[in-house]
N, C-alpha and C positions, 0 to 999 in steps of 0.2 A: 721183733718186727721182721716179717719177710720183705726182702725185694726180691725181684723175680722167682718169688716163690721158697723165698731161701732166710731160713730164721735166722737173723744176727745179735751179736752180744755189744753192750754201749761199754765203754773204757771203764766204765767201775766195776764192769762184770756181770751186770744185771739183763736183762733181754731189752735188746732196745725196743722203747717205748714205740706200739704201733703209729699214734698220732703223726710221729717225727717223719715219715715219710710213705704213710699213705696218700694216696692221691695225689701224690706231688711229681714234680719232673726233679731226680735227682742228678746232681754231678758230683760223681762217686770217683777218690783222688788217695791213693797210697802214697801215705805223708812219713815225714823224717824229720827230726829236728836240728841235726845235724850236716846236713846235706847243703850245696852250696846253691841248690836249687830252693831251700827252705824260707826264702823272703816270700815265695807264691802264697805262702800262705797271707799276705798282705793283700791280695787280688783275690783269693776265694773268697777272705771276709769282706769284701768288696764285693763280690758277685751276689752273696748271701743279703748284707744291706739292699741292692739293689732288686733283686729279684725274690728276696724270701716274701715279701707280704703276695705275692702272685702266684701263689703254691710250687714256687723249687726251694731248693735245699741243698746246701754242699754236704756229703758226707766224708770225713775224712777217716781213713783206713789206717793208722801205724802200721810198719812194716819195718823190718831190723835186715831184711834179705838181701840190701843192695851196699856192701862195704860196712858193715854193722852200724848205720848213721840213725838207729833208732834204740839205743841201746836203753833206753829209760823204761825206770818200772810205769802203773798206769798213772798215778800220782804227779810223778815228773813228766809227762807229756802233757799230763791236762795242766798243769802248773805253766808250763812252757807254754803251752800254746795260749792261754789265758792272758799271762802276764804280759809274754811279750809283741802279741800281736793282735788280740782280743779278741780272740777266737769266741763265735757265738754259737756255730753250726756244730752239727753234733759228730762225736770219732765212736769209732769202735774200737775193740778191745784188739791189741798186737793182734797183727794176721799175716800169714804168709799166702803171698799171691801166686807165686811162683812154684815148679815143682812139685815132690810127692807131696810134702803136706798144704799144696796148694786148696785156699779155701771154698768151698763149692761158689760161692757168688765169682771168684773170681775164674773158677773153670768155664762157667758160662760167660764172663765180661771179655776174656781173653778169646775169644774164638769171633768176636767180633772184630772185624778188618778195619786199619785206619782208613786216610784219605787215598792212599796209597794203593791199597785193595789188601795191606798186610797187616794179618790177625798174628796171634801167638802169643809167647808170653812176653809180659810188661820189663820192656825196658830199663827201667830206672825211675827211682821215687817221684813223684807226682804226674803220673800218667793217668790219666782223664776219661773217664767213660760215661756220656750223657744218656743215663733213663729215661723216658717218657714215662708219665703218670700211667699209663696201660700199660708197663713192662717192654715196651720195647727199647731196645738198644740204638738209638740215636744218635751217637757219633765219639767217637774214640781221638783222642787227642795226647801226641807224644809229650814226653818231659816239658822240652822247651815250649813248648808253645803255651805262653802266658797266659794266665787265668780269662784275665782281660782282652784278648786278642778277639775279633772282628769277628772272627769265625766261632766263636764258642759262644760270645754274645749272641749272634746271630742263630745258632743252634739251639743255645735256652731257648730265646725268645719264638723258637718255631716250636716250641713241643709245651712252652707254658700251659694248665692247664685252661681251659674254659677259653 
């Protein structure tokens, strides 16, 4: 499936399925299972419940780049994420965000600027980039700021499609 034009691969290796994020407003999120940040994943599938049947989607990114806290093959992440937080929305396959081998989806999500007016590269595991169903880049959101937080609700809910 492309987002923004850019073919991605689902955590079993396969081409993610286009269905999973055509036409939808995605919140695209470099996830860790180890990270002390990794409860948020408690709030995406929350945001997913909430907002999936109104064409959004969380998409979750693995990414091993920030103090090795993703070190699992793809098995153990979708096992992890499954089990212990019931993960419904869909991840892709290990990606580096950052850097030379950084992924082209995230060459282009990085260059988009937080609230702050600052782009660049991502932070720390679960940094937040809201898609608009037409490709545009809709708002970038640091580590900390909770899935659930005012402001990202508030951003779905401006870019929901229809």
């Amino acid at each position: 499936m492309a987002l923004l034009g850019i073919d991605l691969t689902a955590l079993d290796g396969t081409p993610l399925d286009p269905a999973t994020l055509d036409g939808k407003a995605v919140l695209v999120v470099n996830v860790a299972s180890r990270c002390g940040l990794t409860p948020q994943y408690s709030g995406l599938e929350a945001l997913q419940q909430r907002f999936g049947d109104r064409g959004f989607t969380v998409l979750g990114v693995p990414c091993n780049q920030f103090a090795g806290q993703e070190p699992g093959t793809a098995a153990e992440i979708g096992t992890f994420c499954s089990a212990t937080y019931g993960v419904t929305f869909p991840l892709t396959a290990k990606t580096d965000v950052n850097g030379e081998g950084r992924h082209p989806l995230y060459a282009r999500l990085t260059g988009h600027p937080d609230t702050l007016g600052q782009a660049g590269d991502v932070q720390w595991n679960f940094e937040k980039f809201l898609v608009a169903a037409d490709g545009r880049v809709a708002g970038r959101f640091r580590p900390r700021t909770e899935p659930e937080a005012d402001e990202i609700v508030d951003a779905i809910e401006a870019v929901l499609p229809g």
